[in-house]
N, C-alpha and C positions, 0 to 999 in steps of 0.2 A: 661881572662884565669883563674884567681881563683877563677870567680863566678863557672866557667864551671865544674872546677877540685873540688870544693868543693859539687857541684850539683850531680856527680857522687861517692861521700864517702872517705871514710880512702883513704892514700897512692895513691892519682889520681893526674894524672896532663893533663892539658891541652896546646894545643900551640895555641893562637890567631893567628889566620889569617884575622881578618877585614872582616871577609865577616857579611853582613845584617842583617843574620838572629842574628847572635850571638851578633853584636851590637843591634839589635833590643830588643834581651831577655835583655840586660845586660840593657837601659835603661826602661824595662820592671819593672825589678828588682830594679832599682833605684829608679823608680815611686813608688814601692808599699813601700819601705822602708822606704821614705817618708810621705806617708800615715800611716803607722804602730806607726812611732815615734811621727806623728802628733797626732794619736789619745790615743797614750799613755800618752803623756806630757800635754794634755789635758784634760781628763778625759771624751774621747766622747764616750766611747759605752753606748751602749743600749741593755737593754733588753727586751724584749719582751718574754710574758710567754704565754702557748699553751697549754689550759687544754685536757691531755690524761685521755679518758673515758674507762673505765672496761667495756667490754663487755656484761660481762655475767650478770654484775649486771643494767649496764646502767649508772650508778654513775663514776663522775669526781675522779679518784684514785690521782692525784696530777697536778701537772703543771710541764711542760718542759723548761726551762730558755733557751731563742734566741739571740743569740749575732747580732745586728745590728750596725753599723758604718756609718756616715755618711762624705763627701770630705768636701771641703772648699765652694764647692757650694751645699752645705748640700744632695746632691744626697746619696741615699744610695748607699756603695762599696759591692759588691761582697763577701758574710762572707768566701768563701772556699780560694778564692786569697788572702786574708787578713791573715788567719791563715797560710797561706801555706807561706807568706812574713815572716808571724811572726817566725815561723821557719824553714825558710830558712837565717835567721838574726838574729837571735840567741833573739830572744825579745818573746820567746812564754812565760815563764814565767812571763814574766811582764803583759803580756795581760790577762794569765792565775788567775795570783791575782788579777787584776782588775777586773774579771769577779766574781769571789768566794766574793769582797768586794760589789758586787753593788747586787750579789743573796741574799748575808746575809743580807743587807741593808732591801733587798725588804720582807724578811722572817718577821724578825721583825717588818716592818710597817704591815703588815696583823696579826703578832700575837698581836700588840697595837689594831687592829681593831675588835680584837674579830675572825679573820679569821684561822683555822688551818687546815693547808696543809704540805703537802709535797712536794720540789719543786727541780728537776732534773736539774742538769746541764751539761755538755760534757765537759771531759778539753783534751787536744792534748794528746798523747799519747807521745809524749815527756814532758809532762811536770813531768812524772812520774822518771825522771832524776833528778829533780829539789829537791836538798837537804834539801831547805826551805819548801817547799811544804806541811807537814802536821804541821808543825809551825803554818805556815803562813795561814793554816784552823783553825788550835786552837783559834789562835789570832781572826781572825777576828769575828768567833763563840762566842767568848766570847765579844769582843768589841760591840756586837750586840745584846748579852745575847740571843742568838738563840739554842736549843738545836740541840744536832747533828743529831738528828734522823728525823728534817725538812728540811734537804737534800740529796742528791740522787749524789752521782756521779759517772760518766757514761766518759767510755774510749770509743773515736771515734773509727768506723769502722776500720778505717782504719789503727789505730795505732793497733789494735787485730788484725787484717791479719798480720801483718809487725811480728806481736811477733809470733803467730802461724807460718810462713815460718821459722822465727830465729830458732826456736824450731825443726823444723823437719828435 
């Protein structure tokens, strides 16, 4: 009943009735949260970068940072179920700095290699709640000696619809 009630916002509540489907979702939800804390407490994502080409010029304009995760039987999961556990469990933030440490990371080994790019990443659009959040860019920008202007970041679709409705 409180995954339910919190599934639907502020001030909600739900009554459990046992029925299938609502057990189903709830160890749905248990599964992925699982997975979520697994791969935070672990340090499993990955990323994976996707050079976006200029059109008009033909030329590679930067690269797109991919968040991939992998289970215990190293399949990859599902990156949209994965974010959507992370905040649906309150862990977006944690996954969100782990993502900004491992693009910084990756910024810097290509500026060691002679490589200069720009390279894009997506954070939740809740993660724009997250107090820590331009700290915790500072921080890790500077732990990587990366300047700020070799990243790109980009609010998912979906979190701009959600603010564009709030708005109107």
């Amino acid at each position: 009943a409180l995954y339910q009630a919190k599934a639907r916002g502020r001030n909600a509540w739900h009554l459990f009735d046992g029925d299938d489907a609502h057990r189903a979702r709830i160890h749905e939800r248990v599964y992925w949260e699982k997975q979520i804390r697994q791969v935070l407490s672990q340090h499993q994502i990955e990323m994976h970068y996707q050079p976006i080409m200029d059109l008009a010029s033909g030329q590679i304009s930067h690269h797109e940072a991919l968040l991939r995760c992998r289970d215990e039987k190293q399949q990859m999961l599902p990156t949209a179920e994965l974010i959507v556990a992370a905040e649906q469990n309150g862990l977006i933030h944690k996954l969100d700095e782990q993502v900004i440490d491992a693009v910084c990371r990756h910024a810097a080994m290509l500026r060691k290699a002679g490589i200069e790019t720009t390279l894009a990443l997506n954070l939740s659009g809740m993660s724009f709640t997250n107090p820590n959040l331009v700290s915790h860019i500072r921080r890790s920008l500077r732990a990587h000696s990366v300047p700020p202007q070799a990243l790109v970041f980009e609010i998912t679709e979906t979190a701009a619809l959600a603010n564009s409705l709030a708005v109107s």
